[in-house]
N, C-alpha and C positions, 0 to 999 in steps of 0.2 A: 504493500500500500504506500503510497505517495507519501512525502513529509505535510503536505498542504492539504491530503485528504483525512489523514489522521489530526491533524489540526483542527478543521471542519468538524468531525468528528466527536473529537474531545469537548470541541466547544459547545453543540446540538448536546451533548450529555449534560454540561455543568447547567444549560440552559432546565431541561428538561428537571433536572435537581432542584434548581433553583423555586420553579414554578410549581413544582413537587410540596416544597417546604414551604412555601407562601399559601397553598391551598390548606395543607395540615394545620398550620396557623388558625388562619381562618376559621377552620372547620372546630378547632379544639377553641378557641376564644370565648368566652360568657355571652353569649345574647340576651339584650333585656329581655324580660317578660313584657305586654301587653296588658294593664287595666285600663279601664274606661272612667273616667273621671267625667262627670255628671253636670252640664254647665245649670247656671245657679240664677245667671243676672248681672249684666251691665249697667251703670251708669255714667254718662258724660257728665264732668264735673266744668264747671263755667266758674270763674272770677271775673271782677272789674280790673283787677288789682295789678300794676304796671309787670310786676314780679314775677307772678301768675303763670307757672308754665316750667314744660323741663325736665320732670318727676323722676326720678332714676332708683328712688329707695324706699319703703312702705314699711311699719310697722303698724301693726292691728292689735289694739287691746285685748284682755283675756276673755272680753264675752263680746268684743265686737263691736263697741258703742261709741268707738273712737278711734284715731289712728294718730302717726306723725311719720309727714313724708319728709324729702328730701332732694333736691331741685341739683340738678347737676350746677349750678350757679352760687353754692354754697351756703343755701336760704331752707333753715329748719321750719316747717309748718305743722300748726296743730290742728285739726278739725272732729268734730263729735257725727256721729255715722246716727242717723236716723232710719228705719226697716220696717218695710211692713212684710211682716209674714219673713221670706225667704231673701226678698230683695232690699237691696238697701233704695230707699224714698229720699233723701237730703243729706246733704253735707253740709253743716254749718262750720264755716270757719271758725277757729280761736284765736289765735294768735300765729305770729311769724316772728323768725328771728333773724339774722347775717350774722354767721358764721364768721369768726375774725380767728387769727394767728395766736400762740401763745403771749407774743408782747400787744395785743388789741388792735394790730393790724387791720386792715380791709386784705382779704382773699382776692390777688387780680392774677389774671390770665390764667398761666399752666396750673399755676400751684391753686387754683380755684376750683376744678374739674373733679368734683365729689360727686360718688357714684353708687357706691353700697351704704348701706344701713342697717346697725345689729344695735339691740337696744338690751344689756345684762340684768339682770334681775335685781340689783342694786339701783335700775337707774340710768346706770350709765351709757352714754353713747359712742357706741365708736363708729367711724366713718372711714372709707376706704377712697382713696382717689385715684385719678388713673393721671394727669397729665404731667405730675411726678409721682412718680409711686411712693405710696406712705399709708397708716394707717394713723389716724386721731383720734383723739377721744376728747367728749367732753361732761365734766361731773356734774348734776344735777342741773341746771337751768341754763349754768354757766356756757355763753359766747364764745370765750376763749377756749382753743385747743391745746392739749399735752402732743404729741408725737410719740408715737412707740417708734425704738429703735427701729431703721431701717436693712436687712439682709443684702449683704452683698445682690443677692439672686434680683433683685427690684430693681437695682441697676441695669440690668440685660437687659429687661423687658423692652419689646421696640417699643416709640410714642404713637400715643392714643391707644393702646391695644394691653393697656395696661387692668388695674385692681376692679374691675366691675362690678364683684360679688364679694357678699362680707354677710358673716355668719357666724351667731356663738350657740354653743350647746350647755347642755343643763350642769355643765361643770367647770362653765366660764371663760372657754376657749374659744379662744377664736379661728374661724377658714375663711380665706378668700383664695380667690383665685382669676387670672387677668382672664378680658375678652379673647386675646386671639393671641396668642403666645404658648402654643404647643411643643413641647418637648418634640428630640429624635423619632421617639415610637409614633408622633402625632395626638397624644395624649394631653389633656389639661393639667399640670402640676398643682395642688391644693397646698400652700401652706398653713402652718398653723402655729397660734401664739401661747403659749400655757403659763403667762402670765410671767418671763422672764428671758424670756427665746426664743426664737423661731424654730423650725423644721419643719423639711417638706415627707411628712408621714406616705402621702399616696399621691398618686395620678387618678383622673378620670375618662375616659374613654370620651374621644371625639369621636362622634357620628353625625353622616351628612352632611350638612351646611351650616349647622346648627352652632352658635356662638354662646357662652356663658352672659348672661347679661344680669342675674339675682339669684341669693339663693335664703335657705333659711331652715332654721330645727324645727319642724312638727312638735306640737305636744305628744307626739308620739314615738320621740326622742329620734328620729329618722330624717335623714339629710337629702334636702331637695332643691334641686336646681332650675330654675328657669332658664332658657335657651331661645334665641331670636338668630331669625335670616330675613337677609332684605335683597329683596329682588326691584327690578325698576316696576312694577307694578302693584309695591307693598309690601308688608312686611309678614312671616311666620314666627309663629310660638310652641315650642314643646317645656312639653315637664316631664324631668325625671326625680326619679328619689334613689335613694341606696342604705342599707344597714351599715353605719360607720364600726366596724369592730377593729379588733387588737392586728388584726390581720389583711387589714383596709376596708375597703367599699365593698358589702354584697348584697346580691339580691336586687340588681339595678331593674327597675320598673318604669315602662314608662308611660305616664296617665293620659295626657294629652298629645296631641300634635295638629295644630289649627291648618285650615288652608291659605293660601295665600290672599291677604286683604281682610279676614275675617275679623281680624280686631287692628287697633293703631299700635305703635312701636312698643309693647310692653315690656317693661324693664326693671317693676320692683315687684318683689316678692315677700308675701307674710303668710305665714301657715298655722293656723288656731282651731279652735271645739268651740263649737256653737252651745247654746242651750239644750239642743236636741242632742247632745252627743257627737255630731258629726263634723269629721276633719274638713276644716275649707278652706280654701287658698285663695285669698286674697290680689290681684295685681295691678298695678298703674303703668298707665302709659307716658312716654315722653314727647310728649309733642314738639320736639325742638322749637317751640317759639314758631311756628309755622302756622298760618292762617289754613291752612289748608289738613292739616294732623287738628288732634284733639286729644283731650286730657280723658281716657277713661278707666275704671275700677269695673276689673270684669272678676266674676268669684266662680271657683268650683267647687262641688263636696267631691270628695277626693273617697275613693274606696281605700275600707283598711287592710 
């Protein structure tokens, strides 16, 4: 045989190897399960208010009757959820705040691009931003932010594609993890903060087009994610969740998956128990300040 047909040859095999081990892959990998999460009820929320607009972060009180978003513009708001039956009826405003630096600064440009929203059982807020990456916090009412130390790893992240999701569990830790900044494997890196240090405990599986954009603990101490893709004719929404254990992420489920255009840019997430018992997820959308988007709070009951 020829030196150049054994060459051929050689290389049709590593190929065939290669294609071999990529299906195996594949085929042994976890695949989420499918449930069906139950839609609940939208509303479009309207302001006068110059500020009015932008929402990236949602927290929902423990029976519902309230919440406090989070404006990609550095502006904390309070509002009381009014419901009849199953749907929420009115949002009354309460109050707002701007967001300022540990020395009482004003928040401008990069360092103003606050995204995620975790709210600790103390109280506390902490806020995640993507346009330099960092995570704040701020103690009870208080304007001014602390800075948690920053990880070398917050540095890599490319701009804009940075902290989007920010999440604490029933033991006071903190995960986030950036929009679109996927590891080798193409996986989402999750850090996490246990009150003196960081470390990146797990990854999460990218699938599709689907981008991190919020995430949050269930009362049912279970970790879920919201996910957005934009296409030029609008945007899509999935939800996944996961069992965080000592051995990472299992048991990935995933509840929804909208179609394209069926709801506006949604990008916060709050996961609570209603009166009747049932898990519901809360979400807002960001209207960039666009006359043409809109502010809305779409809810599911979520199967347990």
């Amino acid at each position: 045989m020829a030196a150049r047909s054994r060459r051929s040859l050689f290389t049709c095999l590593l190929l065939v190897s290669g294609l071999a081990a990529v299906a195996a892959y594949a085929a042994n990998r976890p695949r989420p399960r499918h449930e069906t999460a139950q839609f609940a009820g939208r509303y479009i929320w309207q302001e006068s208010k110059s500020w009015f607009g932008g929402f990236s972060g949602i927290e929902v009180s423990a029976d519902g009757s309230a919440m406090t978003v989070l404006s990609d513009r550095a502006r904390l708001v309070r509002a009381d959820i009014q419901r009849d039956r199953d749907t929420i009826a009115k949002v009354q405003l309460r109050n707002s705040q701007q967001l300022r630096t540990s020395t009482g600064r004003s928040l401008l440009g990069r360092v103003m691009d606050s995204e995620g929203l975790a709210i600790a059982a103390d109280g506390t807020l902490y806020i995640s931003f993507e346009g330099v990456p960092r995570v704040a916090y701020h103690q009870a009412d208080s304007a001014r932010a602390q800075v948690l130390p920053r990880p070398d790893a917050f540095d890599a992240i490319p701009l804009n594609k940075a902290l989007e999701a920010l999440a604490v569990d029933a033991k006071g830790r903190l995960y986030t993890l950036p929009e679109n900044a996927p590891n080798a494997a193409g996986d989402f890196p999750v850090w996490r903060w246990n009150g003196q240090r960081w470390s990146q405990p797990f990854t999460l599986p990218h699938r599709g087009g689907f981008l991190p954009v919020g995430a949050d603990f269930g009362p049912d101490g279970r970790f879920y994610l919201l996910e957005r893709s934009f296409m030029l004719i609008g945007f899509r929404s999935r939800l996944r969740r996961w069992d965080i254990t000592a051995q990472g992420p299992q048991n990935e489920v995933t509840l929804f998956q909208s179609a394209i255009g069926a709801y506006d840019n949604l990008e916060g997430l709050s996961v609570w128990r209603d009166a009747a018992n049932r898990l519901r997820a809360t979400m807002i959308s960001d209207d960039n300040f666009r006359s043409l988007q809109r502010t809305e709070l779409v809810e599911f009951f979520l199967p347990e």
